[in-house]
Structure formats: structure tokens, C-alpha cells
C-alpha positions as CSV (number, residue, x, y, z in Angstrom):
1,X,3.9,-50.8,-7.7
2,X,0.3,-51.1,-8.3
3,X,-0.3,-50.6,-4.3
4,X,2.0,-47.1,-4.2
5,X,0.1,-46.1,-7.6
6,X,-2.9,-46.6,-4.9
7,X,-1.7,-45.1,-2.4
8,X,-0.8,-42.1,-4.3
9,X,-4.4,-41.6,-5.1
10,X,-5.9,-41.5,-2.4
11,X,-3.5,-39.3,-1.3
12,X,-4.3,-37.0,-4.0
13,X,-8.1,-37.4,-3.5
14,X,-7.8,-36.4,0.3
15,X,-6.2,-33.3,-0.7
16,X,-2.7,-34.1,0.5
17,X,-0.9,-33.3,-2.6
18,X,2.1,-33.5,-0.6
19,X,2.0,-36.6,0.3
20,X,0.7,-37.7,-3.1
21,X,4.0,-36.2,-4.5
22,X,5.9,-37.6,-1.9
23,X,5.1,-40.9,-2.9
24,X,4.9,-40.8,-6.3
25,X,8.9,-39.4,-6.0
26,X,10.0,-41.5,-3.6
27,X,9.0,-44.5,-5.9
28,X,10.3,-42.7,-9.0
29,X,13.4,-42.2,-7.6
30,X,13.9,-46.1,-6.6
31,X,12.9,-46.8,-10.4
32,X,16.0,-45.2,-11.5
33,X,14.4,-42.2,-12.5
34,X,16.3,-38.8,-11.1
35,X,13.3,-36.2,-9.9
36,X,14.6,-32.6,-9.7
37,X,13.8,-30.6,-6.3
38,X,13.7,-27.4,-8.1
39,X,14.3,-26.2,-11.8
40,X,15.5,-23.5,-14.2
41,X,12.4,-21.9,-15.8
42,X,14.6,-20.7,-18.6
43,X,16.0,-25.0,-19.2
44,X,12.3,-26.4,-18.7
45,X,11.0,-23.7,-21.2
46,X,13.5,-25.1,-23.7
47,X,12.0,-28.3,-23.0
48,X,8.9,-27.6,-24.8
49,X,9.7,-27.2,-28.5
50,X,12.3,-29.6,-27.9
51,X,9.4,-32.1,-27.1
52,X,7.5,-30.6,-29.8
53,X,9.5,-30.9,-32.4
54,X,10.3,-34.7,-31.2
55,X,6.3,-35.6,-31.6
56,X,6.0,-33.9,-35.1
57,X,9.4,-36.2,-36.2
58,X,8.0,-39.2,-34.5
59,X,4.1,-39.2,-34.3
60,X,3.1,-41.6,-37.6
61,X,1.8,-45.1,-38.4
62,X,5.2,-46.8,-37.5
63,X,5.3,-45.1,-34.0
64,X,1.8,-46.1,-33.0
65,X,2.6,-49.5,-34.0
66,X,4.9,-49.8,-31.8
67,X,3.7,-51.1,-28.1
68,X,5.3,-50.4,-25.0
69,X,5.7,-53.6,-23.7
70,X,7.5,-53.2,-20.3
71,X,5.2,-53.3,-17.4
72,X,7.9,-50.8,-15.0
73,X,8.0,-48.3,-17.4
74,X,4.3,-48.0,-18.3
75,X,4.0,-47.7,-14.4
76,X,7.1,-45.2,-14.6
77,X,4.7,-43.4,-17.1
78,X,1.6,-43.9,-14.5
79,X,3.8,-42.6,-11.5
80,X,4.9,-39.7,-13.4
81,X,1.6,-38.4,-14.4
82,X,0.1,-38.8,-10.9
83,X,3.2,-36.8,-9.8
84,X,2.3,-34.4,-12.0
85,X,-1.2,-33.7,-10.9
86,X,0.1,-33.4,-7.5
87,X,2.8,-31.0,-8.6
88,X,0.0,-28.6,-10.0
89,X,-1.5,-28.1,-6.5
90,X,2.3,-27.8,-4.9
91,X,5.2,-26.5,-7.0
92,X,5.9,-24.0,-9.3
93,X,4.3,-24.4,-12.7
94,X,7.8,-24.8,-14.8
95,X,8.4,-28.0,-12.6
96,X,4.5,-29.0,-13.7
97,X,5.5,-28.4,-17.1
98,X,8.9,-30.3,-16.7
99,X,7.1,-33.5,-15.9
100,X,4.6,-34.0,-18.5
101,X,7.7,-33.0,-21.0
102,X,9.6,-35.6,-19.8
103,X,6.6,-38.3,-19.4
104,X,5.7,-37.4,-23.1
105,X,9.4,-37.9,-24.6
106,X,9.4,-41.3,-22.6
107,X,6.7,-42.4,-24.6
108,X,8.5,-40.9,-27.9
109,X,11.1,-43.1,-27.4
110,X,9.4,-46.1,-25.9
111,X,6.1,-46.6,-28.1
112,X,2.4,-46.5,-27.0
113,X,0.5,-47.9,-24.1
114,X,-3.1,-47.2,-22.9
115,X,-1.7,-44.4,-20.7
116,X,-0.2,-42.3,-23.9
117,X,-3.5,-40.3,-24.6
118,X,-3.2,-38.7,-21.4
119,X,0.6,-38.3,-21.5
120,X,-0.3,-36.0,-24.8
121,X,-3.3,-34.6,-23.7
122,X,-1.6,-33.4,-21.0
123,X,1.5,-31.9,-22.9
124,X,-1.0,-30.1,-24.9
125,X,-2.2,-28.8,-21.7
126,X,1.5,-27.3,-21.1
127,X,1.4,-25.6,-24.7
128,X,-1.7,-23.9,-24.5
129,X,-0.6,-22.9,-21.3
130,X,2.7,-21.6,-22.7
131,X,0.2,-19.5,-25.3
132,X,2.7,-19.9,-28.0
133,X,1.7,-22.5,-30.4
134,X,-2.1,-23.2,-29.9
135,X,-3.4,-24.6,-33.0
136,X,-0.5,-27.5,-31.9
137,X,-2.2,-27.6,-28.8
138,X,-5.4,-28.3,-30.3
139,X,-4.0,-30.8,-33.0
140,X,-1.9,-33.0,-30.3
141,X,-5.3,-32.7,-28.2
142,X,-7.2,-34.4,-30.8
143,X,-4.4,-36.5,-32.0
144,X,-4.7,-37.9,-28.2
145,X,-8.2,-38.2,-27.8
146,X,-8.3,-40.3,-31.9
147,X,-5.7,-42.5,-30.5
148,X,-7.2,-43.2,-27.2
149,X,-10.3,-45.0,-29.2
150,X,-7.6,-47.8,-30.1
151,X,-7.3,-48.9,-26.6
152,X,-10.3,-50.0,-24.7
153,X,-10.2,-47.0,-22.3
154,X,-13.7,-46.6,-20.6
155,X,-12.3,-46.4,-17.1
156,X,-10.2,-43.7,-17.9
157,X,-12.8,-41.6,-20.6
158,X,-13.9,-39.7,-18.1
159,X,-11.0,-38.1,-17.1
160,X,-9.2,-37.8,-20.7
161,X,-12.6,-35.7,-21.5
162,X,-11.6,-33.3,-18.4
163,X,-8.4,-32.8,-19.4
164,X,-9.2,-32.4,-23.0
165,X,-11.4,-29.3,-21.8
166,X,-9.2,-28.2,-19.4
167,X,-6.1,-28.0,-22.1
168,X,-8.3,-27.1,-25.3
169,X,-12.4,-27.1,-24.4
170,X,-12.5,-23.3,-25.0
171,X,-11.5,-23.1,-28.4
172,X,-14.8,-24.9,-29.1
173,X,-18.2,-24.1,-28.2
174,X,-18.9,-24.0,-24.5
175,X,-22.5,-25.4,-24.9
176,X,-21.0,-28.8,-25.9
177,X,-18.0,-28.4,-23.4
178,X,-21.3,-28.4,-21.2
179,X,-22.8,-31.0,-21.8
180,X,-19.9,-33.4,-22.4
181,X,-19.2,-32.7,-19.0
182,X,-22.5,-33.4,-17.0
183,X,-22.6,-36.9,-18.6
184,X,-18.5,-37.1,-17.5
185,X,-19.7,-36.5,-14.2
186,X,-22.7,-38.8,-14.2
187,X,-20.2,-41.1,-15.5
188,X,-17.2,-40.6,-12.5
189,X,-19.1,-40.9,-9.9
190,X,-21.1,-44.1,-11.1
191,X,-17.6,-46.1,-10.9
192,X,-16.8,-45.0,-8.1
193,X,-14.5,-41.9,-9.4
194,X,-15.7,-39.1,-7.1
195,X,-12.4,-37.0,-7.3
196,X,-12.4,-37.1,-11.0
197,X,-15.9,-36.4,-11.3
198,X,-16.0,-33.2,-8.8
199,X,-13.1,-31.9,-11.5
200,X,-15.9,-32.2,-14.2
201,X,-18.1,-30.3,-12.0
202,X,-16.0,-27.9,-10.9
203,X,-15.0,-27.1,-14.8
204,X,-18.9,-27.5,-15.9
205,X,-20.0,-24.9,-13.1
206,X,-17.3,-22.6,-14.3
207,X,-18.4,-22.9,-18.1
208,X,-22.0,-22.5,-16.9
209,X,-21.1,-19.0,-15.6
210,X,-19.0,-17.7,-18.5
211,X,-21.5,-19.1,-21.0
212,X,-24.7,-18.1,-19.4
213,X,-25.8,-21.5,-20.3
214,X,-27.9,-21.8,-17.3
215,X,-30.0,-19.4,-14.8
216,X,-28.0,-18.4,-12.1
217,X,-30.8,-19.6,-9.3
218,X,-30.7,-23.1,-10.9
219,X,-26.8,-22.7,-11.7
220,X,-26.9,-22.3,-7.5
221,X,-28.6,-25.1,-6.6
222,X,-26.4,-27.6,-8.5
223,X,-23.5,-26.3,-6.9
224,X,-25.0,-26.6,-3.5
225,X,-25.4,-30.0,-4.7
226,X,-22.0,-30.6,-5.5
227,X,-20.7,-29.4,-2.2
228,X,-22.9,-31.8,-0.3
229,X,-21.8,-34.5,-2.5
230,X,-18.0,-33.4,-1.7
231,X,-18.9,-33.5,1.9
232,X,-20.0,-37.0,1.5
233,X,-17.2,-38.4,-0.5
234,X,-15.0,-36.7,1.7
235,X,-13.4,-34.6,-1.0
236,X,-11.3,-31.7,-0.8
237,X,-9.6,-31.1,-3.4
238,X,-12.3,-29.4,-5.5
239,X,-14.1,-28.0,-2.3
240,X,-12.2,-24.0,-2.6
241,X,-12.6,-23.7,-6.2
242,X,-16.9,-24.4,-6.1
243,X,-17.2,-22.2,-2.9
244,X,-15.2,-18.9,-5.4
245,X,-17.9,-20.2,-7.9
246,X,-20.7,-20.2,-5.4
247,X,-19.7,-16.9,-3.9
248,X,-19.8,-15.7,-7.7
249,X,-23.1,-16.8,-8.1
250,X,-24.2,-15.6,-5.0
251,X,-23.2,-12.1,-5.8
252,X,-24.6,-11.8,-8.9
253,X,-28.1,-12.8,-7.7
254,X,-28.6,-10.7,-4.6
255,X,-24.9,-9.5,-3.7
256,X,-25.5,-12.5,-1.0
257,X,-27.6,-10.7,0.9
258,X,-30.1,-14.2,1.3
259,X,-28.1,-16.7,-0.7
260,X,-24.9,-16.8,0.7
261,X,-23.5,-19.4,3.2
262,X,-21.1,-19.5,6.4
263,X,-18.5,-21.8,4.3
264,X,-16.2,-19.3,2.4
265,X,-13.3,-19.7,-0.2
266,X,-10.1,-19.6,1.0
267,X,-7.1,-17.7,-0.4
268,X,-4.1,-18.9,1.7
269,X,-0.8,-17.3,1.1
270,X,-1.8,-14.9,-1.9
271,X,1.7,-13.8,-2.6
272,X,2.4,-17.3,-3.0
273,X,3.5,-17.7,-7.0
274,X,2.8,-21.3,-6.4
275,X,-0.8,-20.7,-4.9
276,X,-3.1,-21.6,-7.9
277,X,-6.4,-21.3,-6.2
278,X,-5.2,-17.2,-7.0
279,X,-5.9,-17.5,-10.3
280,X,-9.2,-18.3,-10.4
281,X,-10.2,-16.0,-7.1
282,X,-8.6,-13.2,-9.6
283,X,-11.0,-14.1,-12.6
284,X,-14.1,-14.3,-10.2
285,X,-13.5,-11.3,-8.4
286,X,-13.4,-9.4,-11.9
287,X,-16.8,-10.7,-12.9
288,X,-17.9,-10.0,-9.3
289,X,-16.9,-6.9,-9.5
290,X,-17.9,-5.8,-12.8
291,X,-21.4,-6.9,-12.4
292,X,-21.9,-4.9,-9.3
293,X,-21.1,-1.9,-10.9
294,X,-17.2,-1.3,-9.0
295,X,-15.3,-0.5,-12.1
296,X,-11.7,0.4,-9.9
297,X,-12.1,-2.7,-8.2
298,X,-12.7,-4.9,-11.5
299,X,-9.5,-3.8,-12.7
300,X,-8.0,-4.1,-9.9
301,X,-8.1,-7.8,-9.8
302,X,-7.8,-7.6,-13.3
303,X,-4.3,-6.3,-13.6
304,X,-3.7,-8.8,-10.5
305,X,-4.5,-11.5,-12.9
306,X,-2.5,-10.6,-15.6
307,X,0.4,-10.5,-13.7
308,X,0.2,-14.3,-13.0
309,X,-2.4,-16.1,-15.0
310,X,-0.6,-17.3,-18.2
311,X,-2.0,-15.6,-21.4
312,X,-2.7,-19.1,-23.1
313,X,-5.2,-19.8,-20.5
314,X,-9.1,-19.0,-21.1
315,X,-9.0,-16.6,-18.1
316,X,-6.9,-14.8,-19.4
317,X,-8.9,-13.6,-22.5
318,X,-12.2,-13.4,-20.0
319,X,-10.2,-10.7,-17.9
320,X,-9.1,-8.6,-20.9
321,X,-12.7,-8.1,-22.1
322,X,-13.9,-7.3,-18.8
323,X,-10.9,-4.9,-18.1
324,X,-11.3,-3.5,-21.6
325,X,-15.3,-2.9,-20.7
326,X,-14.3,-1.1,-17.7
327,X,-11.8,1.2,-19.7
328,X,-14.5,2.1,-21.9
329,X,-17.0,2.8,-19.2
330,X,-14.1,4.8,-17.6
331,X,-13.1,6.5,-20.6
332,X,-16.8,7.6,-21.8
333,X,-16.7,9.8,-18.3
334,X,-13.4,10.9,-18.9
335,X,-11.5,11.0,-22.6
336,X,-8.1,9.2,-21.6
337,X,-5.7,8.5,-24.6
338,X,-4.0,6.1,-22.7
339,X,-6.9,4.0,-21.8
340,X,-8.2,4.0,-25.5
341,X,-4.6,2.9,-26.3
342,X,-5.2,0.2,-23.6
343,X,-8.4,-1.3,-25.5
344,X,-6.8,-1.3,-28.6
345,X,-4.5,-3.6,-27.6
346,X,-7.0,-5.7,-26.0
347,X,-8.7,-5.9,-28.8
348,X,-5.7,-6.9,-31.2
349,X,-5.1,-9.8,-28.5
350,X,-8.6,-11.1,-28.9
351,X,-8.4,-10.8,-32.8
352,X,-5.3,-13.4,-32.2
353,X,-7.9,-15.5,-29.9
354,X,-10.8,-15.4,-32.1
355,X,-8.5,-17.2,-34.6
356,X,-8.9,-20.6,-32.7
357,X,-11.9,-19.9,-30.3
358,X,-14.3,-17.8,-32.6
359,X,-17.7,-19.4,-31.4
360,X,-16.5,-18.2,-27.8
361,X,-14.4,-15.0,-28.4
362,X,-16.0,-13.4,-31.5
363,X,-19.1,-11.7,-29.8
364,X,-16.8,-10.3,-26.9
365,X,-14.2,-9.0,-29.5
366,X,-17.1,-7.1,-31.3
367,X,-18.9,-5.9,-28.6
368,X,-15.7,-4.0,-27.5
369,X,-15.1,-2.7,-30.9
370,X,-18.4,-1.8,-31.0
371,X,-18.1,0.1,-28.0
372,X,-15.2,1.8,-28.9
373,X,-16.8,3.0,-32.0
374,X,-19.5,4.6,-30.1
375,X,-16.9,6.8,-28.4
């Protein structure tokens, strides 16, 4: 087992998800454990408040006393999580979403092992996701992270940190998300973690941007750094999302016109619903184009995005205000009930958001107000 769980990696670290989730299945399946080729949406959605309301009837002292002691099933657990991470590159999201449901009522019924933090940090993941419940999200989040200080966990910190951001960083302050993450990567690639730590710097380049939190001529220089350091580790899995980023940057300093490079991002199959790398292209082109000034083509790929990114995700909000800024600019030019109409209702979704991510949504919320007022 440990020599598949291996495997599996390096599969995953190469980029060949498919072979990764090959793998992982094929062992799965010889484990006794029955993996679905395809799913109902509608069945796996159910899934989640089942799970839900399973942790809130087990999660207490008793439960975290109790150890999972059998070495197959903690690799079951291990297999299944791996899977997972391979299935977000390569199938549909409600299988994703599937996995880390069933992995996390394993561990309901089984007890705790060192790999249950993830398990849970991951299902909170799926919540916020699901946009439905995500003060739960945060609280399992948390709940995950306080119960991974009972296990002696440094080799896997670093990557419960980036999944902790990933599921939940954007309800607190950016700045810290920030930070957190440049000593996560430090730390990655100083055991010998490369894959895990070009996901910390994918996600620190993309809260850099949204945040400000650096000047965009530095900002491009550490990117340019990470891609050499990808080429060197032989990485690819990261590569596509850092050149969007780059391009981004690139834009925004001199439309490209002396800082851009030959490498380029690449969309593949962008009527794919499976194609993830679309979700993010869709949120960069929107600050692109917003930036530069093209207001039809900002919401454009904004009303792209919101037609697959889910609304539980950070994006999600970071298109609305942009879209909504548009509208106003559009609608000072030209009164347009419709488009007012449109703001409003961007602006009651981001009083929902402000709820849980004030220190990141608050001055977007009332800059939009604000500039609806002045109409």
C-alpha cells in the first residue's frame, strides 16, 4: 500500500491526474471499497447535510477519543483523499464532492487518525463551495485545524494550511492569508514538498493581486521566480494557473507591451464543465479587462463566470463587484432601470458575504453603494 500511495503521488505531481486517479481507484476498489464511474448530482448533493448533520451528532470528547486503529483503513482514508485531489483536476465537481463526503463519514464511524484534519478540512472545502452553510464551513475548518495540534503533524502542516485557505482563508484577512503562505512555501519546498509548496504560491500570488498587498513590478518578479522554480522541479500542475496570474500582472503594468513572455496560459476545452483551469481564466480576464478600461468585455467574462463558478467560492463575490462597477460606469452614461436593478442585487449578495468576510468584503460593498448613491 505505502508504494501505490507513492506512486499515486508522483503521478499527481507530474500532472497526470489520470493516472493518479487511476491508481488510487484501482487500489480502492481491491480494498473492498466500490468507486462510482459517474454520479447523480441531485444523490451526492444530498450527501452533504447528511454528512453534516452526522459530524454535529458525533464530533465531541468521546469521538476524538476514539483512535482509528486499523492500518488498511487509515490507508483507505489516505487513498481516498489522494483520489480526490486528482478528481478535482479530472471529473465533475459532484463526484469531488462525493469523495471527501464519503472519506469524512468513514472517519465518523471509525474514530480519529493523523489524516482526519484533512479529511474535515477538506469537507469544509465542499460546504463553502456548496455556499449554503458557511459559518459551518468555517467552524469544521477550525475544528480541523485545533484537532490537528493533537497529532504530531509537521510533515503535513504545510499542506493543511493550504487547504485551510483554499476552503475558508477569505473570510479572514488576506494580509495574514499572505503571509501564512510565504512561510508554507518556504516550508514545502525545504522538505522536499515542491508540488505542495507551488499550491501555496499559486494561492499567495493570487491573494497578492486581489489584496494589493504587494507592487505589481515586484508581485512579477516572484512569479517569474516561481515558474523557474516549477521548471526545475519539473512541475506542472501549478504551471497554467501562475502563467493566467502572470498575464494578469502583466496587463495591468504595461498591457504587456515589455513584460510579457512567449509561455502563455492555456484554456483547453472551454466548454468543458469539468475544465477548472476556466474558472480562474474567467476571474482574471474580468480584472484584466476592467482595468483596461473594456467595460463589455469585463462583463462579458463576468456573466461567463457566474454561470459556472459556484457562488460559495471567493471569485465569485470578486466578479460581482467588478460586474456591478461596470454597471454603474455603464449606467452613469446611460440611466438603465434594469442595470440599477442589477446592482442592487449585487449589493444584497455582498451584504450576505460581508457577514463572514467583513475585513475583505466590506470596503467593496460600500464603495458600490457609494457609487450608487452618487447616481
Amino acid at each position: 500500500l505505502p508504494s501505490y500511495f507513492v506512486l499515486s503521488q508522483l503521478f499527481q505531481a507530474q500532472g497526470k491526474v489520470v493516472d493518479a486517479y487511476g491508481t488510487c481507484s484501482s487500489i480502492l476498489t481491491q480494498l473492498g471499497e466500490t468507486i462510482p464511474d459517474s454520479g447523480d448530482p441531485e444523490v451526492v448533493g444530498a450527501m452533504i447535510p447528511e454528512t453534516l448533520r452526522k459530524y454535529d451528532e458525533v464530533y465531541c470528547d468521546d469521538w476524538l477519543g476514539k483512535k482509528m486503529e486499523d492500518y488498511t483503513l487509515r490507508y483507505v482514508i489516505r487513498f481516498y483523499l489522494q483520489m480526490s485531489q486528482a478528481a478535482f483536476f479530472s471529473k465533475a465537481p459532484h463526484i469531488v464532492a462525493y469523495f471527501f463526503c464519503k472519506v469524512a463519514q468513514l472517519s465518523l464511524e471509525n474514530g480519529v487518525c493523523q489524516h482526519t484534519p484533512q479529511v474535515f478540512l477538506q469537507l469544509s472545502h465542499i460546504i463553502m463551495r456548496s455556499g449554503n452553510n458557511i459559518a459551518c464551513a468555517h467552524r469544521i475548518a477550525k475544528n480541523a485545524m485545533a484537532l490537528s495540534e493533537r497529532f504530531n503533524l509537521s510533515d503535513q502542516m504545510t499542506q493543511l494550511s493550504l487547504i485551510f485557505i483554499n476552503a475558508v482563508g477569505h473570510l479572514e484577512w488576506f494580509h495574514a492569508g499572505v503571509q501564512r503562505l510565504r512561510v508554507c512555501f518556504d516550508s514545502a519546498l525545504s522538505s522536499g514538498n515542491a508540488e505542495m509548496g507551488f499550491f501555496c504560491a499559486l494561492q499567495l500570488v493570487i491573494f497578492s493581486i486581489l489584496s494589493g498587498e504587494k507592487e505589481l513590478t515586484s508581485l512579477l518578479k516572484d512569479i517569474d521566480y516561481y515558474l523557474h522554480l516549477l521548471e526545475t522541479y519539473k512541475s506542472e500542475v501549478s504551471k497554467n494557473y501562475l502563467l493566467s496570474s502572470r498575464e494578469t500582472v502583466s496587463m495591468l503594468i504595461d498591457k504587456g507591451e515589455a513584460t510579457s513572455i512567449e509561455a502563455k496560459e492555456y484554456l483547453g476545452d472551454a466548454n468543458d464543465p469539468g475544465n477548472k483551469f476556466m474558472d480562474t481564466y474567467y476571474c482574471q480576464q474580468v480584472l484584466r479587462n476592467f482595468w483596461l478600461g473594456y467595460g463589455e468585455r469585463c462583463r462579458h467574462f463576468a456573466q461567463k463566470g457566474f454561470a459556472r463558478i459556484p457562488q460559495g467560492r471567493y471569485f465569485s463575490h470578486i466578479i460581482k463587484f467588478y460586474y456591478g462597477l461596470s454597471l454603474l460606469d455603464m449606467t452613469k452614461k446611460k440611466l438603465n432601470c434594469v442595470r440599477f436593478k442589477e446592482v442592487e442585487e449585487i449589493i444584497e449578495s455582498l451584504q450576505v458575504a460581508v457577514e463572514h468576510a467583513d475585513s475583505n468584503i466590506r470596503n467593496k460593498l460600500e464603495l458600490l453603494q457609494a457609487e450608487l448613491h452618487g447616481l
